[in-house]
N, C-alpha and C positions, 0 to 999 in steps of 0.2 A: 812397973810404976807407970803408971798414964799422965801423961800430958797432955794442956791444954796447948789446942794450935792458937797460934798466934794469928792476927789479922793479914798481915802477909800471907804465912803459910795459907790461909783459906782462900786469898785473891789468886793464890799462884796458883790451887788447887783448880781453882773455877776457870782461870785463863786457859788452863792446862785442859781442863773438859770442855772448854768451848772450842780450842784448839781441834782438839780429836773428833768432838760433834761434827766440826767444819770440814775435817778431810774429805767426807763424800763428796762434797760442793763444789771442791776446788778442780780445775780444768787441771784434765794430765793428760800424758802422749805415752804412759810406757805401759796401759793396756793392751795388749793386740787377741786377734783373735782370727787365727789363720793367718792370708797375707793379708787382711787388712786390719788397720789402726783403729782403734775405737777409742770417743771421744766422749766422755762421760757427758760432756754439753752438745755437741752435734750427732753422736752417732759413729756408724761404720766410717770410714772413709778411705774410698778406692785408693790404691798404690801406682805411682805411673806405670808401672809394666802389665798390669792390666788391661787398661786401654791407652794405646801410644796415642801420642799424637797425631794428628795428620800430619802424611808427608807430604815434600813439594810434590815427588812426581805418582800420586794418588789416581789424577786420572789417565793416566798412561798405565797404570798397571789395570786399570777399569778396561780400557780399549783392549789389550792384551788379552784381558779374561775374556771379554766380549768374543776375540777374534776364536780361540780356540773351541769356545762351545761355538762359534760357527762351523769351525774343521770337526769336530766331532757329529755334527751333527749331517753336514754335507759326507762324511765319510762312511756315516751309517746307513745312509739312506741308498750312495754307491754299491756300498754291500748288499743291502738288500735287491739292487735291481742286478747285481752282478750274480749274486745265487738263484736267482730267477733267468737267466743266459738271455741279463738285456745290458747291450751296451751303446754310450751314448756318445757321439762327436758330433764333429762344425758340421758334418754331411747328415744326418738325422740320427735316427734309434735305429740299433739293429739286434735282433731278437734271435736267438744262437735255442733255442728250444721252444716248445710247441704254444700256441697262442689258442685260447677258445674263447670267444666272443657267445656271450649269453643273449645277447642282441640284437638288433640291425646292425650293418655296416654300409656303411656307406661310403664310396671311394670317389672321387671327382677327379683325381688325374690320372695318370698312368697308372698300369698294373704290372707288373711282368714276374709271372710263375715260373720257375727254374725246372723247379720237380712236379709229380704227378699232384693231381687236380681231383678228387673224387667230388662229384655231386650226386646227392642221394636224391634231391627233390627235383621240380619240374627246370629247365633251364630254357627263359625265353630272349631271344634274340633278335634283334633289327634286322629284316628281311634282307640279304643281299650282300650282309659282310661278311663272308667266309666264302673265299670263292676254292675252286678245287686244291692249288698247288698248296691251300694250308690243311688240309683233308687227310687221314691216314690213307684210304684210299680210293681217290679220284679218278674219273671216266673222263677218258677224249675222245669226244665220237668223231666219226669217219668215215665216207661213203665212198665207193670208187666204182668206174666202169670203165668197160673195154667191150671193144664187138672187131669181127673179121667178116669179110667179104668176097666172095669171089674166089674160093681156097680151093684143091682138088683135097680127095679122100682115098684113103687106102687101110687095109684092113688092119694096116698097125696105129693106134693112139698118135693124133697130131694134134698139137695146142692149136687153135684158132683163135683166142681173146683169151690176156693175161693182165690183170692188176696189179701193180708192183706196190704196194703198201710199206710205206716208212715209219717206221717205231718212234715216237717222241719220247724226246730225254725225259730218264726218271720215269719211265714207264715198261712193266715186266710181261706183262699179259695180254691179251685181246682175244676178244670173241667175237667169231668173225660168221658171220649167215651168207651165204653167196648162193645166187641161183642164174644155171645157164639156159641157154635153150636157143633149139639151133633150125633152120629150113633150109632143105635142099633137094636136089633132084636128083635122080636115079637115073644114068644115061645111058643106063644097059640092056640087052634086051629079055632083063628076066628080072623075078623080081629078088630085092636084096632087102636089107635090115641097116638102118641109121642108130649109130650107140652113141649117147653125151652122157657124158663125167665130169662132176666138177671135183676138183680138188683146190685146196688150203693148209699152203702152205708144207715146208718140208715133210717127206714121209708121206702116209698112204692116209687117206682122208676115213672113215669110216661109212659105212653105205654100199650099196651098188649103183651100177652104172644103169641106165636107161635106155630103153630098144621101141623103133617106129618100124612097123614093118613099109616099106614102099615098092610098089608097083614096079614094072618095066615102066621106064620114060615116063617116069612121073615124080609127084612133088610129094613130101611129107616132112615131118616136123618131130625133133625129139627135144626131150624137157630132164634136168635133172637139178636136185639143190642138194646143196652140205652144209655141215654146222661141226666148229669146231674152235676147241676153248685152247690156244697157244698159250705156252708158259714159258720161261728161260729168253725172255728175249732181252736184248739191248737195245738202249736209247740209239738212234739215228743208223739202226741195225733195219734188214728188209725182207717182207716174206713175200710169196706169190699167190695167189689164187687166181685159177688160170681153166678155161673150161676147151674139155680132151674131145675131139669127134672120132667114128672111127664105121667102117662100112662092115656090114660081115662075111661077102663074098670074095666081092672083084673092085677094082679100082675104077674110081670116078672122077672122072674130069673137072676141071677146075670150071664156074658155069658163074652167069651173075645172079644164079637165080640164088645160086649158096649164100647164106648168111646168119648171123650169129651173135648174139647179145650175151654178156656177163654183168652182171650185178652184185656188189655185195655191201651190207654194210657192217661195220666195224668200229668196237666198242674197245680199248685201249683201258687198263688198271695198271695201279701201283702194285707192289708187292705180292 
């Protein structure tokens, strides 16, 4: 059986669909969508715990961050130069492995090389600074004389002039050139032979000896030099070179007309 609605029933019909049209419209809070709230009139809208609020102490944890990526950054950079065997204190950089300069260098204070020094190219230097004692090995020259006078002769070797030569500290060697040579007279009444020999230092000099033949009662003259390279010596240690006369007969009286000059000079090395 069908009935007719009533005026009522049709206004309550129509309130009732105006009702239900309106829900979209009206503001609600119980859609969400994830954590945040959505607002059929505004939109999303953030939840406090997504973004806090700021706190008091905000920029003291700013300083804090600042400080550490300071220490990370100073600690990486230590590393770096510490894998490279460079270390650094209040006294300068000290560099524990090898350094090669693709450039000039150029130093304006002090230098001071521990260990060996190689230079492959030309090395030029201010005239005059490097004197011998910084030298691997350095010359001390040295000259010396002696002469005799007035000496008799006999057929056995007699020194007439001796140079006594002192060795300077830190010095091993020397090469030593000496040359003697001698005048005298023959007081005999035939005629003899005048021998000079230089010798240098201990042991037997290398050479022979020298021969003047001279006249009865007359004058003549003999000459002889040696060369020789000493080695093993010590500092403030002393050798001789020392020039030998000698007759080859008979024995000769001591005369002024005798006499005798030594010369030598002498070159002194390291090592």
């Amino acid at each position: 059986m069908i009935r007719k609605r009533t005026a009522a029933a049709v206004l309550a019909t129509a309130l009732i669909g105006t009702a239900v049209l309106a829900a979209p419209n009206t503001p609600s809070t119980t859609q969400t969508k994830g954590m945040t709230v959505v607002d059929p009139w505004t939109g999303p809208t953030p939840v406090s715990n997504q973004f806090p609020k700021n706190e008091p102490d905000g920029i003291r944890k700013l300083l804090d961050k600042i400080k550490a990526v300071e220490l990370q950054v100073k600690e990486s950079t230590s590393n770096l130069l510490g894998t490279a065997g460079i270390r650094l204190s209040r006294l300068g950089m000290f560099i524990d492995s090898s350094l090669t300069v693709g450039g000039d260098l150029a130093a304006t204070g002090n230098t001071t090389i521990g260990g060996n020094a190689a230079i492959t190219g030309t090395l030029s230097l201010p005239s005059g600074i490097i004197d011998n004692a910084a030298l691997n090995s350095p010359v001390a020259p040295a000259v010396g004389h002696a002469d005799g006078y007035n000496f008799p002769l006999t057929p056995a070797w007699s020194t007439v002039a001796q140079i006594t030569a002192s060795v300077p500290e830190g010095y091993t060697r020397a090469l030593v050139i000496a040359t003697g040579n001698a005048s005298c007279k023959n007081p005999t009444a035939a005629q003899d032979y005048l021998w000079a020999s230089v010798g240098i230092g201990p042991g037997t000099s290398p050479g022979y000896a020298m021969r003047s033949a001279i006249v009865a009662a007359d004058y003549g003259s003999a000459t002889n030099s040696s060369t020789r390279l000493l080695t093993g010596l010590t500092g403030g240690g002393t050798f001789a070179v020392y020039l030998d006369l000698s007759t080859d007969i008979a024995n000769w009286s001591a005369s002024t007309f005798n006499s005798a000059n030594l010369d030598a000079a002498i070159t002194f090395m390291r090592g």
